[in-house]
N, C-alpha and C positions, 0 to 999 in steps of 0.2 A: 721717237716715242710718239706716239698716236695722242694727239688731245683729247681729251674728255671733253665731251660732251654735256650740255643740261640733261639730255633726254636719258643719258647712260648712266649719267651719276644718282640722278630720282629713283632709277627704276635700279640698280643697286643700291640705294638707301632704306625705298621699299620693299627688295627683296630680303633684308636682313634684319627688319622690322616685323611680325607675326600680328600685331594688334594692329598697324596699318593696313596690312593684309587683308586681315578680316573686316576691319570697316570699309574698305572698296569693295568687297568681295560680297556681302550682306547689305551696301548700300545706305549704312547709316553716319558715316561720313562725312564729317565738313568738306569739301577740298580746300576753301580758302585755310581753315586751321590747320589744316595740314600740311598745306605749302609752309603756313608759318614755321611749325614744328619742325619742318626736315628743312629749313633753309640754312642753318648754321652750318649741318654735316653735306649739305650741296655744294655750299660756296667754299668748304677744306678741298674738296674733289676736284673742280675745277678751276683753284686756286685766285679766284676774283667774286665781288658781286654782282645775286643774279636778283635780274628782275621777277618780282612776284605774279606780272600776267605770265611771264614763260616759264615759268614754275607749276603754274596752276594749271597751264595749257598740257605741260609735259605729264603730270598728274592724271587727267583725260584723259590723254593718250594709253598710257600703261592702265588704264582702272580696267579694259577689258580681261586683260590677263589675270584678272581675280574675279571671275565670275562664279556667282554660285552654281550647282549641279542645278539640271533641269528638274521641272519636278517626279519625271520618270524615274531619274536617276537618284533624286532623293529617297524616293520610296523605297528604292532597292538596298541605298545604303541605311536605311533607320532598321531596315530587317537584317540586319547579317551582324555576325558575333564576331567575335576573335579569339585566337588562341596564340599562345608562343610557345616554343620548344626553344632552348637552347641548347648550346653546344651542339651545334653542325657543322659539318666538313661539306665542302663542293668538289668533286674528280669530276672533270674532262678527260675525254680521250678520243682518239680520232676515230672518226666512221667509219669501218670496216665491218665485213661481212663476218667476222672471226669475234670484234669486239661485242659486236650485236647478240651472237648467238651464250657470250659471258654475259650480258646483262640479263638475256631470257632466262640463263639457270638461274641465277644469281635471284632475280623476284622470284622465282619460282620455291625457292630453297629459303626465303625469308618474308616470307608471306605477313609475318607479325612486324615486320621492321619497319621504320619508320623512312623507306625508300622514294623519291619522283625520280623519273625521269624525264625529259626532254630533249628530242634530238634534233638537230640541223642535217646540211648537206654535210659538214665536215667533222660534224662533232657529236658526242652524247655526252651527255653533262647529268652526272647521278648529285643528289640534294640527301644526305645521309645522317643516320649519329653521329656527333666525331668517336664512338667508341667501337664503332663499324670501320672505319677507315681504313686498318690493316688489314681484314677478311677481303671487305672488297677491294681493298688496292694488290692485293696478292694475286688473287685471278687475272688478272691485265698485265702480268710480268711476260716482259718481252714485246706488248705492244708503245702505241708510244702515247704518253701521258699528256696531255694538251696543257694541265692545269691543275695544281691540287691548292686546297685551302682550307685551313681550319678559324677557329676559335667565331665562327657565323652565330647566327637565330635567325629561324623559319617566323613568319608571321605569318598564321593561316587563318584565311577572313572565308569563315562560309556566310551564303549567301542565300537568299531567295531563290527558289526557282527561275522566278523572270528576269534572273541576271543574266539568262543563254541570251535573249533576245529584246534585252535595251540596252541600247549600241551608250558607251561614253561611261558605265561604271567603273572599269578596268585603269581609265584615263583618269578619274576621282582619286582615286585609294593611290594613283603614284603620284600625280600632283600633289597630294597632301603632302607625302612623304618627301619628295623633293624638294617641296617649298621648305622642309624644316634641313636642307643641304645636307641631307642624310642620301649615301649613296646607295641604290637601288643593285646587288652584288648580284641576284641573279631572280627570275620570277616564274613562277609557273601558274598555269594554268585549267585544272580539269572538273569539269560538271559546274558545281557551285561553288568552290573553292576555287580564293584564290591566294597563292603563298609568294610570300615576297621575303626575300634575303637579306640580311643587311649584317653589320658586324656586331659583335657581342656589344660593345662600344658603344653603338647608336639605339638599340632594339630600345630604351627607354622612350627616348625622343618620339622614333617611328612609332610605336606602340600609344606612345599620347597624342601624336596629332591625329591618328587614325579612328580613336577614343573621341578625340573633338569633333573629327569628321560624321562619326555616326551619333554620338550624342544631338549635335545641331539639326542632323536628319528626323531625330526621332522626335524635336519638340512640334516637327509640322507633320509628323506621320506617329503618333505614339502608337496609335493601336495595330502597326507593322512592326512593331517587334517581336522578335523570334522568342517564344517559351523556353523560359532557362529549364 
């Protein structure tokens, strides 16, 4: 069994804490109070008493990893909305020149549907209705199915324009969602959108840290908000 560490057991203390988070992240912050704060749930972790300089030291250490977006990237997030869809289904299937030419008809034939696609070297992965699942999983009988999944929601963040080319906004919108140990199922990416997957289960969570994310963007950028 691997000892725990000071430095391991802080930075899962602080990762499961969201208002410490944010006050390393924003910079408003004690670290002495906050050593204090998380010293009872450090010293259950690695089962002895810790001293409060290496508490506070460890503190330091980990505060980078809660950085705020730069101001670039703020800008970008104070401008961009949201939207959810639920009940999505994910199919995979493997990359072949046969499965290829069933997803061309397939957009082609469903022009009004609520379809992405993303492909790999091995794979094409369609982000669908789940009330699509049987149309499009029909066409694909006899190749071979990499992956199917139901009961998802889409989260679709459009954005600014100037989100093609300020590098680190893509990096914001799943950090947030990460930080709330909401698992990121699958994401896309095209123009100014960007949709991120997650399960029916989590879309509350994801959907409010993302809410957080752009609301704290838009008290230093208000007049980059997008016209509802």
């Amino acid at each position: 069994m691997v000892k725990q560490t000071i430095s391991r057991a802080v930075k899962e203390v602080v990762d499961g804490d969201l208002s410490i988070q944010d006050s390393l992240q924003y910079r408003y912050g004690n670290i002495s109070a906050i050593a204090r704060l998380i010293a009872p749930k450090v010293e259950v972790s690695i089962n002895h008493k810790v001293n409060m300089e290496s508490l506070i030291t460890s503190i330091k250490r980990i505060r980078c990893d809660y950085k705020a977006p730069p101001v670039e990237v703020s800008r970008v997030i104070s401008g961009s909305m949201i939207n959810v869809r639920t009940d999505i289904a994910k199919i995979s299937v493997e990359n072949t020149k046969r499965s290829l030419e069933t997803v061309r008809k397939m957009l082609a034939e469903n022009q009004d549907e609520f379809i992405q696609v993303s492909e790999s070297i091995s794979a094409i992965t369609l982000i669908i209705d789940q009330r699509m699942l049987e149309n499009v999983t029909t066409p694909f009988k006899g190749q071979i199915i990499l992956e199917k999944e139901i009961n998802l929601a889409a989260i679709i963040i459009n954005s600014p324009e100037m989100i093609i080319t300020t590098a680190g906004c893509l990096t914001a919108f799943y950090n947030q969602v990460s930080r709330r140990h909401v698992n990121i199922e699958d994401t896309v990416s095209c123009f100014t959108d960007t949709i991120i997957v997650v399960k029916m289960k989590d879309v509350g969570q994801a959907f409010a840290a993302l809410t957080d994310l752009i609301s704290n963007a838009r008290k230093k950028f208000p007049e980059s908000r997008s016209p509802a």
